[in-house]
C-alpha positions in Angstrom: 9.1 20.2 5.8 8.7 20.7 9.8 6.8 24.0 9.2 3.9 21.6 6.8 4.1 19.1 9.8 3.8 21.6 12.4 1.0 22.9 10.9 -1.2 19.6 9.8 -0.5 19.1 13.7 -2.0 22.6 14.7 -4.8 22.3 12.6 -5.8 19.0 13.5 -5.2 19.7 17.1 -7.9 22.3 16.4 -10.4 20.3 15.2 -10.5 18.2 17.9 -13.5 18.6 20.7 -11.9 19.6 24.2 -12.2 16.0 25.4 -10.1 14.7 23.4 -7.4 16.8 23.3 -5.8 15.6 26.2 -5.6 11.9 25.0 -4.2 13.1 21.8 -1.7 15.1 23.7 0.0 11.6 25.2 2.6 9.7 23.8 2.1 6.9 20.6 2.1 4.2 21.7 4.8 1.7 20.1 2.9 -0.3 17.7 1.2 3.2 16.4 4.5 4.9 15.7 4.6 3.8 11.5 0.4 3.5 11.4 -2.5 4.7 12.9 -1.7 8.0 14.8 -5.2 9.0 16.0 -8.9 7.3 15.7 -12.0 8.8 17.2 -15.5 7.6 17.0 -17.9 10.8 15.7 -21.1 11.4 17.3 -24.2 13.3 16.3 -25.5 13.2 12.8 -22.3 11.0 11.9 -23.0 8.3 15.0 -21.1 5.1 13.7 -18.3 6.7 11.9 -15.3 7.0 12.9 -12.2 9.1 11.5 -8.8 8.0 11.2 -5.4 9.8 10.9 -2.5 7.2 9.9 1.5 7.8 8.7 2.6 5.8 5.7 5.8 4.6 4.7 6.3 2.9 1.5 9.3 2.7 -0.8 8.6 1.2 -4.2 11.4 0.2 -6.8 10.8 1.9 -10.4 7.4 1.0 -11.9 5.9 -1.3 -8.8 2.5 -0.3 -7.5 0.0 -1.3 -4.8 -2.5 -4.2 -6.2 -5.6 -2.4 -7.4 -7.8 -2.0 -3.8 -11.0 0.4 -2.1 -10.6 1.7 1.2 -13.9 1.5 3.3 -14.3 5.0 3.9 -13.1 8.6 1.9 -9.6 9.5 1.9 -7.7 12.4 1.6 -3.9 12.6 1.8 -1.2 14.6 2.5 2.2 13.7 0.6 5.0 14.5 3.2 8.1 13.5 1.0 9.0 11.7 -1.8 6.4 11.8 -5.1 3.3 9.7 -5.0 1.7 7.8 -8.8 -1.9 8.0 -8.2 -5.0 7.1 -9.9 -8.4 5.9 -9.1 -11.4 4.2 -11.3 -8.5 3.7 -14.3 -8.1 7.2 -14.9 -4.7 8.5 -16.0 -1.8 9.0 -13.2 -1.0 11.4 -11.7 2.0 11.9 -9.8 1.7 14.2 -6.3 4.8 15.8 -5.1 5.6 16.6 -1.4 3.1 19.3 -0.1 0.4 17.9 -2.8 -2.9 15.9 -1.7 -5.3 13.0 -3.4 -8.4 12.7 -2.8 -10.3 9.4 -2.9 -14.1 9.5 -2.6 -16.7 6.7 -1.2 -16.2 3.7 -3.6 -14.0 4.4 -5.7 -11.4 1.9 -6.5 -7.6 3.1 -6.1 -6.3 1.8 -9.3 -2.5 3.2 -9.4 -0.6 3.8 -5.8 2.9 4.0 -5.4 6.2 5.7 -5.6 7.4 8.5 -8.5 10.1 8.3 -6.5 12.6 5.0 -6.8 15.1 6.7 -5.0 14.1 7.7 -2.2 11.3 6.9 1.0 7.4 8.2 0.2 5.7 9.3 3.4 1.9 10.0 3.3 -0.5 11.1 5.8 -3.7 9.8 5.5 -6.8 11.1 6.9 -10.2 8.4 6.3 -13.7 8.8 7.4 -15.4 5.7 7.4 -18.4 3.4 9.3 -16.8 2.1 13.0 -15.6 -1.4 12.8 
């Protein structure tokens, strides 16, 4: 599992523009270190937009979900461990294992989130793109 984290962290490190590599080379602060990891306002043709990068943690006991919810923005994530139950716009579940990724577009309405796996901690990392707030 480190060599998946070291890498997400490489690559991401590589997207970034020069300026803000530094500031995402400093510590998390406190209140960031189960949530938002990074934000960044985009500039350009995406002026307005901003991108965030956020750790989940979520343990759910057998056949709980998240109340049906949209996020303001896409969304693609990165299971880290545990299994993820996943659907969006009532299709059928899925359920994404550790080193899989979902995919929510603009609009769509997440309509099954949660843990596949009762035993045990689901992490996710979450990367949005969506309008400043």
């Amino acid at each position: 599992m480190g060599n998946r984290r070291t890498f997400l962290g490489l690559a991401a490190a590589a997207l970034l523009p020069e300026s803000l590599k530094a500031q995402a080379a400093q510590p998390a602060q406190e209140s960031d270190r189960l949530g938002v990891i990074a934000r960044h306002a985009l500039t350009g043709p995406l002026e307005g937009y901003e991108i965030i990068l956020t750790r989940s943690a979520m343990r759910f006991f057998p056949g709980t979900s998240t109340p049906v919810h949209t996020h303001p923005g896409v969304v693609l994530a990165y299971v880290l461990e545990g299994r993820v139950r996943f659907a969006i716009n009532d299709e059928p579940e899925q359920t994404v294992p550790a080193g899989g990724t979902f995919f929510e577009p603009l609009g769509a309405v997440h309509t099954t989130s949660g843990s596949a796996s009762p035993d045990e901690s689901t992490r996710i990392l979450v990367f949005e793109v969506r309008k400043k707030e």
